[in-house]
C-alpha positions in Angstrom: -11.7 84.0 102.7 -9.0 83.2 99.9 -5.5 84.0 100.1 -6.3 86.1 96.8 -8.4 88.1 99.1 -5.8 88.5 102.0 -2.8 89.4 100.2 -3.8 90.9 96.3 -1.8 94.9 96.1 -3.7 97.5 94.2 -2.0 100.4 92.9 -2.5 103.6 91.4 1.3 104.9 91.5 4.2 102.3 91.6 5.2 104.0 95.4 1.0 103.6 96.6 1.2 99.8 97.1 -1.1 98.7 100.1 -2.8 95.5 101.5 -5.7 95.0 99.7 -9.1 95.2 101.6 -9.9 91.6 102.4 -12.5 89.7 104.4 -9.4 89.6 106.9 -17.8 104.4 107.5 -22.0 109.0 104.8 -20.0 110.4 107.6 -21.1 110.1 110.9 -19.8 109.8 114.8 -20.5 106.6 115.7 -21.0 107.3 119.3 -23.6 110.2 118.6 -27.4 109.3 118.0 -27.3 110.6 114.4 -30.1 113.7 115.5 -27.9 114.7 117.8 -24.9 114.7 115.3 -26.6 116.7 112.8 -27.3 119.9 115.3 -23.8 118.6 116.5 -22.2 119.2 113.1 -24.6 122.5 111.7 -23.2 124.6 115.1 -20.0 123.5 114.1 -20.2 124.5 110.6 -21.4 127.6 112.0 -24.8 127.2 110.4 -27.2 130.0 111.1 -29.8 130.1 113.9 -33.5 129.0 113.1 -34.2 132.7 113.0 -31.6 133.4 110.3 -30.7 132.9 107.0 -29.5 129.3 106.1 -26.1 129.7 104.5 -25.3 129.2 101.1 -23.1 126.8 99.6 -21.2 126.9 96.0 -19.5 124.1 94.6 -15.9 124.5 94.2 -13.9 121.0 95.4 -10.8 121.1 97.0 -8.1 118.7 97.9 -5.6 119.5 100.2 -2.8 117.3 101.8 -2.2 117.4 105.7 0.9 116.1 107.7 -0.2 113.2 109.5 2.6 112.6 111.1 3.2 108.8 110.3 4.2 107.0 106.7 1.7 104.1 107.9 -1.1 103.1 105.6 -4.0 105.0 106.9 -7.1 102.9 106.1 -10.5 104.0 108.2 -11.7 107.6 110.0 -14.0 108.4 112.3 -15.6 112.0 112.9 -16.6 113.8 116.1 -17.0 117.5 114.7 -15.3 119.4 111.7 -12.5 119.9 114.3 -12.1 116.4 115.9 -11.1 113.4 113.5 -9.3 110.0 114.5 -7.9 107.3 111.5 -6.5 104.2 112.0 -4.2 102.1 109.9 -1.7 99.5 109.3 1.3 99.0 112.2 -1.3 99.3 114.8 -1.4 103.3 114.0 -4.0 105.7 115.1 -3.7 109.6 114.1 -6.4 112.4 115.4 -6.8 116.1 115.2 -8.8 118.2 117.6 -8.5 121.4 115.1 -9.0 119.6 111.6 -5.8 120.6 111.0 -3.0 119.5 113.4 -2.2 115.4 114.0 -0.7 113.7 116.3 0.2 109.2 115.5 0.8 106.9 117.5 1.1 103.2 118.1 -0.8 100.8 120.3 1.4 99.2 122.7 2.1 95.3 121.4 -0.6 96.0 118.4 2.4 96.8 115.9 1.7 94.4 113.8 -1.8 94.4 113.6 -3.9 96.5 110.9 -6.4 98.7 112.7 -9.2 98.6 109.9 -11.7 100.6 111.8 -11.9 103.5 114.3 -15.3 104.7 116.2 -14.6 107.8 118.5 -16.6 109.0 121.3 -15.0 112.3 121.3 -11.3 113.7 121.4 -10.7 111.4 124.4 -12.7 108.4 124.0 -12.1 105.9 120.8 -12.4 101.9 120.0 -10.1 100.4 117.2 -10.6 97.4 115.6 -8.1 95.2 114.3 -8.3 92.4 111.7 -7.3 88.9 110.8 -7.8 85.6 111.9 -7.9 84.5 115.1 -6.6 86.3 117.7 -5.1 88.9 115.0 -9.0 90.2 115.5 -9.3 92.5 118.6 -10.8 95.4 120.0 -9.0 98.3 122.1 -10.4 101.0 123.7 -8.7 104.5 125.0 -10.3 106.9 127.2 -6.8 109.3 127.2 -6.8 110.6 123.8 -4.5 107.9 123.6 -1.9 107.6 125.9 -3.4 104.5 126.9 -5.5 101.6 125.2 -6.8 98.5 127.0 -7.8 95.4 125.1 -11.1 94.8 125.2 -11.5 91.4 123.1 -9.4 89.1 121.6 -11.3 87.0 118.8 -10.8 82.8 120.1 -12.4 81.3 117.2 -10.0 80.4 114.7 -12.4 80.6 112.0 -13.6 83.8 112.2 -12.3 87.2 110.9 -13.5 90.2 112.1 -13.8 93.4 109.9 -15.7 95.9 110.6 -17.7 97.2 113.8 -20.3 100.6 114.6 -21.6 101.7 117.6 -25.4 103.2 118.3 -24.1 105.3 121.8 -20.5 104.9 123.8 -21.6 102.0 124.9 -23.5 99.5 122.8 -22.4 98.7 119.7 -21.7 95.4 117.5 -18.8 93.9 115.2 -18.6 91.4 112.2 -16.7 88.1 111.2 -16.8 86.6 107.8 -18.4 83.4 108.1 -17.7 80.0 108.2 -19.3 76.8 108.9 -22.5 78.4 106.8 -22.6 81.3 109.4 -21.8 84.8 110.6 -20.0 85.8 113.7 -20.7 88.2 115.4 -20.1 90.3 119.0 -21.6 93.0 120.8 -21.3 95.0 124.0 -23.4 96.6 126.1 -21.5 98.2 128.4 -19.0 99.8 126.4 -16.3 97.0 128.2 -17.2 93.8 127.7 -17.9 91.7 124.3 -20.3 88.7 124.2 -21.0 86.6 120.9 -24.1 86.8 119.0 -26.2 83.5 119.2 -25.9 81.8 116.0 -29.8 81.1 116.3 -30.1 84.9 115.9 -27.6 85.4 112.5 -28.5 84.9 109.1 -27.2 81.6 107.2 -24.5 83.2 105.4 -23.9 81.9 101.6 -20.3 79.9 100.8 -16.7 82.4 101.4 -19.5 84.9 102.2 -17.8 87.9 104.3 -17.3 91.6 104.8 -14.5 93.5 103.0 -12.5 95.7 105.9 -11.6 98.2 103.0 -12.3 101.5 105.1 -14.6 100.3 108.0 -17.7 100.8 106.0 -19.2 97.5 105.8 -21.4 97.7 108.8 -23.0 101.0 109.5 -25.6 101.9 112.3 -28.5 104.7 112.9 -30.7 105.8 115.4 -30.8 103.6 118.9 -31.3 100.1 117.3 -31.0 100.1 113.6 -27.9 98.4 111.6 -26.5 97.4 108.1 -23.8 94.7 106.8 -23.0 94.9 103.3 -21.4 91.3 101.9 -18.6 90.6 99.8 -17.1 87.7 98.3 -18.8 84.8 96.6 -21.6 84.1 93.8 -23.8 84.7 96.7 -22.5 87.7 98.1 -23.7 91.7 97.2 -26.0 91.4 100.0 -27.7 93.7 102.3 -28.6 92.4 106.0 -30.6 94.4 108.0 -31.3 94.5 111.8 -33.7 96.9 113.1 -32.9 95.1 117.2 -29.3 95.5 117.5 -28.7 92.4 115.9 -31.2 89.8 117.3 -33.4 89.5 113.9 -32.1 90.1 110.6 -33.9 90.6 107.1 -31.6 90.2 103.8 -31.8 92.4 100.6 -29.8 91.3 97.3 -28.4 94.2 95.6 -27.4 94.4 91.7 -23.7 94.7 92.3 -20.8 93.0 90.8 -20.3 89.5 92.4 -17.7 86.9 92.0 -15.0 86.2 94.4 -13.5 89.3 95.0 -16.7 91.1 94.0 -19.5 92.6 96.4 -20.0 95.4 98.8 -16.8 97.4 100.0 -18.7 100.0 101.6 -22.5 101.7 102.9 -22.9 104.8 103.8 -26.4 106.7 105.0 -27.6 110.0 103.9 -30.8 111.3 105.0 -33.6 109.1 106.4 -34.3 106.3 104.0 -31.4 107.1 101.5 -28.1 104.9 101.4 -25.6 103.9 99.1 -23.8 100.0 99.0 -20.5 100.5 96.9 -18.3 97.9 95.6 -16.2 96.4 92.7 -13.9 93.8 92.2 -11.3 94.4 94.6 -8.9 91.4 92.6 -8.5 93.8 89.6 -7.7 97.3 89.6 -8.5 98.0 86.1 -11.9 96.7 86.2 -15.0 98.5 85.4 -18.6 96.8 86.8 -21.6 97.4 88.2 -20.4 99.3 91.6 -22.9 101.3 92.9 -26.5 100.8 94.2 -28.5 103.3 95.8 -31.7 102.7 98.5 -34.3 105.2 99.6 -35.9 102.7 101.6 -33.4 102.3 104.1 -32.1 99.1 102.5 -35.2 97.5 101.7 -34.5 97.3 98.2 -31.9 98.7 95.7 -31.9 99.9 92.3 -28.4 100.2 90.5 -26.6 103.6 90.0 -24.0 105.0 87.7 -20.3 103.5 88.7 -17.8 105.5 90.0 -15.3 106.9 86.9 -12.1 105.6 88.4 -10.7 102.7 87.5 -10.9 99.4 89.9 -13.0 98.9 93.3 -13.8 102.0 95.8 -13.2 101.2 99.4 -14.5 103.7 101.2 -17.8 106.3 100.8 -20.0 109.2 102.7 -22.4 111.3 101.8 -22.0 115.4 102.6 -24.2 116.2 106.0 -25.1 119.9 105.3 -24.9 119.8 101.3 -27.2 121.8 99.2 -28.4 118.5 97.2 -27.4 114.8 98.4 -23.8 114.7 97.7 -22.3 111.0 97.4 -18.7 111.1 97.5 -16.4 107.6 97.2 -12.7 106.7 97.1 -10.7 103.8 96.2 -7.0 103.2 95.2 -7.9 104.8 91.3 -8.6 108.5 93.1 -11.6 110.4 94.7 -14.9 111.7 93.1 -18.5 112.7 94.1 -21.9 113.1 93.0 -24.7 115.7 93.9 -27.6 113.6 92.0 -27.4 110.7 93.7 -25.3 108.8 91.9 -26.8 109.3 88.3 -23.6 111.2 87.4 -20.2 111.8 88.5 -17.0 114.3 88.9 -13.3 112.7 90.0 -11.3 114.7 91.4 -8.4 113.7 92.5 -6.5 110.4 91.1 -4.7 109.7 94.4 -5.2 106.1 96.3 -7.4 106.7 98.9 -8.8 104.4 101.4 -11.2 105.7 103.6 -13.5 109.3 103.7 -15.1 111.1 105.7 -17.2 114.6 106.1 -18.3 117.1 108.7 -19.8 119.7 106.3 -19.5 120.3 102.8 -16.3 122.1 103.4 -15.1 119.6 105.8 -14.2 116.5 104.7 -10.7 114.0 105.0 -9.9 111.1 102.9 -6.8 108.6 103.6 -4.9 106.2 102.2 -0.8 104.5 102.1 2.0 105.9 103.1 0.2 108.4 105.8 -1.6 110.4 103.5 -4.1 112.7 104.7 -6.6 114.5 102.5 -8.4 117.7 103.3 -11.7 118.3 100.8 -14.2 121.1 100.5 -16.7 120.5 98.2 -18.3 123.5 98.5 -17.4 126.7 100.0 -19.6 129.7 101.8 -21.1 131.7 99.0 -19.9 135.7 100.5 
C-alpha cells in the first residue's frame, strides 16, 4: 500500500490525531460459535426464560465515557459477554473489563512499538492480538493469563506482506489477512490454536493492483458458524470487494459492492447481523471531509449488495456492529467524525455523538463500547428496559 495510506492523520478535534487506518469487528466473540453466543449474550442481558415475557426495549441512546486506564490510541474490541470486553491499540496496548465497567492496560513485553489492530478473546483469560505492518512488524501473540503473559505465536517473514486483520471460528482455528502483492493475497491460519501455516497461493483469489484490507478497527475479515468467512477490500480502482469462503479459506467466491473506490477508497469494515444480513462500510479514508457512497447492505450473506444510505458524519467510518438483542436490526458505525446508528437497516440515520471513534462493539442493546485516541473508552445504550 501507499505511504498515503500508512501515514495520512484524520481528525475530528485538533488534540484527536491518530494513525490512519492503512492496509499496514455486528458484535460478536470470536471464539464462540455465534449460536452459542446469542444464548451466551440473552442470559447475560438477563433476557427472560422461554416461558416468560420477552423484555422490552425503548430507544433512548446513551454515551458514557469510561477510564481505561491508558492515553494509547485504542483502535479494535472484542466481546465475551456484556461484562467481559478486551481492546487493543497503538504502543502494543491491550485494556479489558470483566464488569463492563472496571479496566485494567497493559503492555506487551517488547511489542511497544507495535500497533495491536485487532483483538479476538476467548474469554477473560484467553485472547490473540494482532499487530500490523510490514514484515516482521506483523505478528500474532496469544495470553492465556488475563494477561500477565503473551507468547508470540507468528512473526510475518515475507517482506511484502502486511497483515491486518484476523477472526477465529472456535479457540482454536481461525485465519488472518495480508494485503497483496505480486497479484496475490496472503494469508495464515491455525488449527491448533498455536501454530500459523500459510495459505497456498493456489487456494487465494488473484487480488486486483494495491488491493488490500484497511486495519481500521479489525473489521475487515469477519467469521460465522464453523467454516464460513468474509474479507472486505480496500484500496485501488479494483478494490470494494467482498470474498467469500464458506471452507475456512480453501475456495473463495468474490462479490463487487457499490462502494466508493479509488486509492484510499473501499471497505473499512463488515459486520453480520442475523443470518443472511451484513453490512460492508467504507469511505475514503485520505479525506476526512468527504461524503460518498459508504455503505452497502447484504441479506444474502454477501452474495450480492445493494447500496444504503451513508453514514451522516463527515469522512470514512472505521469500525461497525449491529445490536444482538435489538427490537429491529440496529446498524451502528463509527469513524473519526463521531458515532451514529440505524434501526432500518441503513435507510436512515441518527449521530450521536461527534467524538473520533475507532472501533465498536455490542453485547445487548444497552451494552455497547466504542474506542478511539488518546484511551477513550465509550459506554452506549441504545435502548434501555422499558419498566
Amino acid at each position: 500500500m501507499s505511504d498515503l495510506l500508512h501515514h495520512v492523520v484524520q481528525r475530528t478535534d485538533p488534540a484527536d490525531a491518530g494513525v490512519a487506518p492503512s492496509a499496514e469487528r455486528s458484535v460478536r466473540a470470536a471464539m464462540i460459535p455465534r449460536a452459542l453466543l446469542a444464548v451466551s449474550l440473552l442470559a447475560s442481558a438477563g433476557c427472560a426464560a422461554p416461558d416468560e415475557a420477552e423484555p422490552q426495549w425503548v430507544a433512548e441512546p446513551t454515551v458514557s465515557p469510561q477510564t481505561s486506564g491508558t492515553t494509547a490510541l485504542l483502535i479494535a474490541l472484542g466481546i465475551v459477554n456484556r461484562d467481559t470486553v478486551w481492546a487493543s491499540g497503538s504502543g502494543g496496548t491491550w485494556v479489558r473489563t470483566t464488569d463492563g465497567v472496571t479496566w485494567t492496560a497493559g503492555v506487551v513485553p517488547g511489542a511497544d512499538s507495535l500497533q495491536f489492530r485487532d483483538v479476538e478473546p476467548v474469554n477473560g483469560n484467553v485472547a490473540y492480538l494482532l499487530s500490523i505492518g510490514n514484515g516482521p512488524s506483523s505478528r500474532i501473540y496469544k495470553t492465556t493469563d488475563a494477561g500477565a503473559n503473551w507468547s508470540l505465536q507468528f512473526v510475518n517473514q515475507d517482506p511484502n506482506a502486511f497483515y491486518d486483520c484476523f477472526d477465529f471460528w472456535d479457540e482454536n482455528h481461525g485465519i488472518a489477512f495480508s494485503d497483496s502483492h505480486d497479484g496475490h493475497f496472503s494469508m495464515v491460519f491455525t488449527d491448533d490454536g498455536t501454530t500459523w501455516s500459510p495459505v497456498p497461493i493456489s487456494d487465494m483469489p488473484a487480488a486486483t493492483p494495491g488491493e488490500g484490507g484497511f486495519a481500521s478497527s479489525g473489521t475487515c475479515l469477519v467469521v460465522d458458524g464453523d467454516s464460513t468467512g468474509w474479507i472486505g477490500t480496500g484500496a485501488g480502482p479494483g478494490a470494494g470487494r467482498v470474498l467469500r469462503t464458506a471452507d475456512r479459506g480453501r475456495s473463495w467466491t468474490i462479490a463487487q459492492t457499490p462502494l466508493h473506490r479509488g486509492p484510499s477508497g473501499g471497505i473499512t469494515t463488515l459486520a453480520l447481523a442475523t443470518v443472511g444480513l451484513m453490512s460492508a462500510i467504507g469511505g475514503d479514508i485520505g479525506n476526512a471531509d468527504t461524503v460518498v457512497a459508504n455503505v452497502a447492505v447484504s441479506t444474502d450473506a454477501g452474495v450480492s449488495w445493494s447500496l444504503a444510505t451513508g453514514t451522516p458524519f463527515r469522512g470514512a467510518a472505521y469500525g461497525s456492529a449491529w445490536v444482538p438483542g435489538a427490537p429491529s436490526p440496529t446498524l451502528v458505525a463509527v469513524g473519526p467524525g463521531g458515532l451514529a446508528f440505524s434501526t432500518d437497516r441503513a435507510r436512515t440515520w441518527t449521530a450521536i455523538d461527534t467524538l473520533n471513534h475507532w472501533g465498536v462493539a455490542f453485547a445487548a442493546p444497552d451494552a455497547g463500547w466504542a474506542v478511539g485516541p488518546r484511551g477513550r473508552i465509550s459506554r452506549i445504550a441504545l435502548f434501555r428496559r422499558a419498566p
